[in-house]
C-alpha positions in Angstrom: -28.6 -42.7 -4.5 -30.8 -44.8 -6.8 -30.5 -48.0 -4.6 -33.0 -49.9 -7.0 -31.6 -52.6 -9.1 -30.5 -51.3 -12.9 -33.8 -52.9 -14.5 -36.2 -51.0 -11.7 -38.4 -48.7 -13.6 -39.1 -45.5 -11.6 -41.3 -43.3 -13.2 -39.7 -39.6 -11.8 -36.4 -38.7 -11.4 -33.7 -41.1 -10.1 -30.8 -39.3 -8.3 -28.3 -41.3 -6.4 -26.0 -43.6 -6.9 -27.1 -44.1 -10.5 -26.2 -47.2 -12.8 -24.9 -44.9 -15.7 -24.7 -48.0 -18.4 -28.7 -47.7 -17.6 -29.4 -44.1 -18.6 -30.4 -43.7 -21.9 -33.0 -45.9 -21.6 -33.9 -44.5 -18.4 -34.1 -41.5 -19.4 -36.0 -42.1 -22.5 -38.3 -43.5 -19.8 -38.6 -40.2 -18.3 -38.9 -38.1 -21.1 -41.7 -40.3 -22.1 -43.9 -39.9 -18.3 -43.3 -36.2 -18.9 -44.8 -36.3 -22.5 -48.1 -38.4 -21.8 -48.4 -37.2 -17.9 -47.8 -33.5 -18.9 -51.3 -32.3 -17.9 -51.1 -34.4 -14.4 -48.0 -33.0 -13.6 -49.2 -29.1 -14.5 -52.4 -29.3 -12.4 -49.8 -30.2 -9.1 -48.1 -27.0 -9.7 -51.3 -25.4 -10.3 -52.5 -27.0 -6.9 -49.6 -25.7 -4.9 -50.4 -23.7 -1.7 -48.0 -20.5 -2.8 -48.1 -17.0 -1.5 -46.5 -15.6 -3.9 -44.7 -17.0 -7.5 -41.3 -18.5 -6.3 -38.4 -17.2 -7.1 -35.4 -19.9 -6.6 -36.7 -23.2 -7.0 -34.5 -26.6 -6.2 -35.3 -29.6 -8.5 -34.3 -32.6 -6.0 -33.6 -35.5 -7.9 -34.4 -33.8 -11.3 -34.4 -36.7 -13.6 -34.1 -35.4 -17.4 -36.3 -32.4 -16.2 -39.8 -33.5 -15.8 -40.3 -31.2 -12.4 -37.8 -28.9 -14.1 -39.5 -27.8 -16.9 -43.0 -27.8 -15.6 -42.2 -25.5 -12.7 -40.4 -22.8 -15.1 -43.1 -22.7 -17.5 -45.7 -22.6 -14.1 -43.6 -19.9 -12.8 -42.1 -17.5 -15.7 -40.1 -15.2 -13.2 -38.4 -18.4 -11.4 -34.9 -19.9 -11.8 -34.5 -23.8 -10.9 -31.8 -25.3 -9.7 -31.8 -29.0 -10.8 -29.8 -31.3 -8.8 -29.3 -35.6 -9.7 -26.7 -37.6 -9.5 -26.4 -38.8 -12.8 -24.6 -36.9 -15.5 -25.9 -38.4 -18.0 -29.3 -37.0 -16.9 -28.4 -33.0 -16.5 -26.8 -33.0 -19.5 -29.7 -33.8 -21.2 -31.8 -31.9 -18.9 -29.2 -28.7 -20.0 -29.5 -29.7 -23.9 -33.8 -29.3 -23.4 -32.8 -25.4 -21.4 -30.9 -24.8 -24.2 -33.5 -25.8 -27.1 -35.9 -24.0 -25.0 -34.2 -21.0 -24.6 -34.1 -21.5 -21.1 -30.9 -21.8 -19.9 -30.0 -18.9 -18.2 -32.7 -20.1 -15.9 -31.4 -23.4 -15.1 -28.6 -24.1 -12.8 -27.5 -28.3 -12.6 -25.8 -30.0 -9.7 -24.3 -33.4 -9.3 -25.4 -34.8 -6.0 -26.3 -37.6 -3.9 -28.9 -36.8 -1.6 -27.9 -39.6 0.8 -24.7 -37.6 1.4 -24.7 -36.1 5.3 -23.5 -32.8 4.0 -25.2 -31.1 0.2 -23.5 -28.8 -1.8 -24.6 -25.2 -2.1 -28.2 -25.2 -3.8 -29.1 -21.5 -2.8 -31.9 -20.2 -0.5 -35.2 -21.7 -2.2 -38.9 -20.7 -1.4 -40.1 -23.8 -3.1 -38.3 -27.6 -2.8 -39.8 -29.7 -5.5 -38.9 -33.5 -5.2 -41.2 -35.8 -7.7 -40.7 -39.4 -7.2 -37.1 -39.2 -5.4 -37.6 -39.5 -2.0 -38.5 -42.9 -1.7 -35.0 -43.8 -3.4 -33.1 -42.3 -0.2 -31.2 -44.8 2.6 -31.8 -41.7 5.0 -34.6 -40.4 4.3 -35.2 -38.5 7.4 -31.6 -36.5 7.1 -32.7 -35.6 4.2 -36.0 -34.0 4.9 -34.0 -31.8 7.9 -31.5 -31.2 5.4 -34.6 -29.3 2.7 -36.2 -27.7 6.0 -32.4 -26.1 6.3 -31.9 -24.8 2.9 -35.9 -23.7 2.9 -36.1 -19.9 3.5 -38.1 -19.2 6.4 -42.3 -20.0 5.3 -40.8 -21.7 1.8 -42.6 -25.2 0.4 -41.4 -28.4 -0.1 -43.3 -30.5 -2.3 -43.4 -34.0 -2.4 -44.8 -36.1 -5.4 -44.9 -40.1 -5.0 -46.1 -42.8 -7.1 -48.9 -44.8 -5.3 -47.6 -47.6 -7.1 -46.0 -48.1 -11.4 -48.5 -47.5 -14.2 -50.7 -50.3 -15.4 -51.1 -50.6 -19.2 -52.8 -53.3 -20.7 -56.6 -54.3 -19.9 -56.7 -56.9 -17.5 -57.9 -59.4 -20.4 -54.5 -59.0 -21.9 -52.9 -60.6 -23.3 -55.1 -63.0 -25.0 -53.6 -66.7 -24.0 -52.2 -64.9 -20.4 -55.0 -62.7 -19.0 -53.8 -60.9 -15.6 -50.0 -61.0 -17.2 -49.5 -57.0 -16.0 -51.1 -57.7 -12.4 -49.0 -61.1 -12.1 -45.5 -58.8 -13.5 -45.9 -56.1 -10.8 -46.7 -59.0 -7.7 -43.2 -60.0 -8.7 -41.7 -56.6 -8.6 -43.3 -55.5 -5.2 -41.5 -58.1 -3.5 -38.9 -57.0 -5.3 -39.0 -53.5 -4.2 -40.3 -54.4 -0.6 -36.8 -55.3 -0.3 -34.9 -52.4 -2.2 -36.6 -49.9 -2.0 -38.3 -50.2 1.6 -40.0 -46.4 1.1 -41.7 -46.5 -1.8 -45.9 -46.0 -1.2 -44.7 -44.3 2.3 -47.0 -42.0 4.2 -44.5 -38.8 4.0 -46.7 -36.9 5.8 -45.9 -37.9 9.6 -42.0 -37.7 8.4 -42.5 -34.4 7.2 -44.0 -33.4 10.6 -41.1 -34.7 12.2 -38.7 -32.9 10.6 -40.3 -29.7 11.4 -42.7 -28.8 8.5 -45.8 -27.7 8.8 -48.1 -29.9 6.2 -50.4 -28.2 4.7 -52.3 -29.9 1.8 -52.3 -33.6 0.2 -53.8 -34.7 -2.3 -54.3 -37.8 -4.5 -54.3 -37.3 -8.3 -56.4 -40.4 -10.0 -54.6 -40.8 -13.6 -56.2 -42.7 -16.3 -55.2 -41.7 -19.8 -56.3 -44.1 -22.6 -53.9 -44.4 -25.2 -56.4 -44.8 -29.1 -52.7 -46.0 -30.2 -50.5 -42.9 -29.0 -47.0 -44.0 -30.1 -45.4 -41.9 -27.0 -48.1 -44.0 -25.1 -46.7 -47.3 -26.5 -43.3 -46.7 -26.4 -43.4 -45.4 -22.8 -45.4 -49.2 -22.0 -42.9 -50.6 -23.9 -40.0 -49.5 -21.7 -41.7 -49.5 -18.8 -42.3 -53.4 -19.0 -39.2 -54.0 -20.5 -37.7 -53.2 -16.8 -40.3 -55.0 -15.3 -39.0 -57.6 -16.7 -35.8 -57.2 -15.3 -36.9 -57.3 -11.4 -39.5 -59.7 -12.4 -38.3 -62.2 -14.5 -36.9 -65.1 -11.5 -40.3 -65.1 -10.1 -42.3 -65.4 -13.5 -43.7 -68.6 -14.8 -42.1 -69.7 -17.7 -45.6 -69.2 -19.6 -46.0 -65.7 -18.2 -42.0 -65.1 -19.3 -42.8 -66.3 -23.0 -46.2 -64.0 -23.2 -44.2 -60.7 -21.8 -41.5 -61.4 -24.3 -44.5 -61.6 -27.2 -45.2 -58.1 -26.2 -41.7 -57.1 -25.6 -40.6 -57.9 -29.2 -41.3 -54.8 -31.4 -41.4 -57.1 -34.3 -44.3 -59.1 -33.4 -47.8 -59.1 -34.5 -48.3 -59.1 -30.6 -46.3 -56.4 -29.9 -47.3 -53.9 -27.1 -46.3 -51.2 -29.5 -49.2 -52.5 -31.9 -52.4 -52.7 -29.5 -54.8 -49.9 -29.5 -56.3 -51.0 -26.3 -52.9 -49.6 -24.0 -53.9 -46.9 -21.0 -52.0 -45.3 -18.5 -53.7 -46.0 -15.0 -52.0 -44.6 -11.3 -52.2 -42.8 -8.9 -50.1 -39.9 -7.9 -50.4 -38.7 -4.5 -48.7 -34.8 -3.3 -47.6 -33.6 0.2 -47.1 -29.7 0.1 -45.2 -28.9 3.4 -44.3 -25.6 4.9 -41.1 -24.5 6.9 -42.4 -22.3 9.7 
């Protein structure tokens, strides 16, 4: 139920209606926020407000795994169940269980989430869904729905972007200074439109659907890159869909300067500065069924 347009970078785990011809670079995308955010993501499943180690866990909107893997290496007796709507994406997310030896603890599903009725996913004590929720049409269905499949004092977990990653220093580049600020302006009118619950305050929803919230928290991330190729190709793809949702509100000049540091073979090429850090803000609502 990915409503965003095909260009719309979302840094988690897509898992609608997907644009298939978009995937690969997608989900090198993703593979890429799991690589250079690794330690962010392992201090939220350190965070979580467990009683015990779960047991089943259900990977809404699992991306190529990010969520996935994290949790099974958190929790060494669990078993996930990863559900997306995009092949493309559990097959590769099966291909990393298998390289990891992990497979027999890894079930996939093909699903939309906006769909009134899910398919099977189990009895889970813990609901993980990282940057997914603001995709869905109905959002509120589907927060009753996870309070249904929750066991009886399970978690849901809900991980949001506050807003996309900032890269370059606010200098950059040279003859454009303010290009990245100017490039995400143009993409939050963009998404204002298209995806209407993205930066939502999921707490008073989660209330609502009868959970029980009991811990948020807002994870500052600021990782400087001292020329980290995963760090510069992950910029690199991330602006290169910027581009897409930006590009008819861009000034010509601002349209010539991204393409500078979109074009790998350039002297100015993102992928060649040694100045490139990853700055956002993640923010986690761990909710109880009671």
């Amino acid at each position: 139920m990915n409503r965003a347009h095909p260009h719309t970078p979302h840094h988690g785990a897509p898992h609608g209606r997907h644009q298939e011809h978009g995937t690969d670079g997608q989900a090198e995308i993703l593979d890429l926020d799991a690589e250079v955010l690794a330690e962010h993501i392992a201090s939220i499943t350190a965070w979580l407000p467990l009683k015990t180690g779960p047991r089943q866990i259900v990977d809404l909107g699992c991306g190529t795994g990010t969520g996935t893997f994290a949790l099974l290496d958190r929790f060494p007796d669990a078993h996930v169940t990863a559900v997306d709507a995009s092949a493309g994406y559990l097959q590769r997310l099966r291909e990393k269980a298998c390289t990891r030896s992990m497979e027999e603890r890894v079930r996939t599903v093909q699903a939309d989430l906006d769909d009134p009725a899910w398919p099977g996913l189990g009895s889970p004590d813990l609901v993980w869904a990282s940057a997914s929720m603001h995709h869905l049409a109905h959002p509120d269905r589907a927060l009753r729905n996870v309070r249904d499949l929750l066991v009886p004092g399970g978690l849901f977990t809900v991980v949001e972007l506050a807003g996309f990653p900032r890269f370059l220093p606010e200098s950059a580049p040279k003859d454009r200074p303010g290009l990245e600020e100017r490039c995400h302006a143009a993409t939050d009118r963009f998404h204002a439109e298209h995806v209407p619950h993205r930066g939502a305050d999921w707490g008073p929803m989660l209330t609502a659907a009868g959970f029980t919230v009991e811990g948020e928290r807002t994870i500052a991330v600021n990782i400087e890159g001292t020329r980290s190729e995963a760090l510069g190709r992950y910029a690199l793809g991330s602006l290169q869909r910027i581009r897409g949702a930006a590009v008819g509100e861009l000034s010509a000049e601002d349209l010539t300067a991204l393409d500078e540091l979109l074009d790998t073979g350039s002297p100015n090429s993102i992928l060649r500065r040694d100045d490139l850090a990853v700055r956002t803000e993640r923010t986690v609502w761990a909710a109880r069924r009671t």
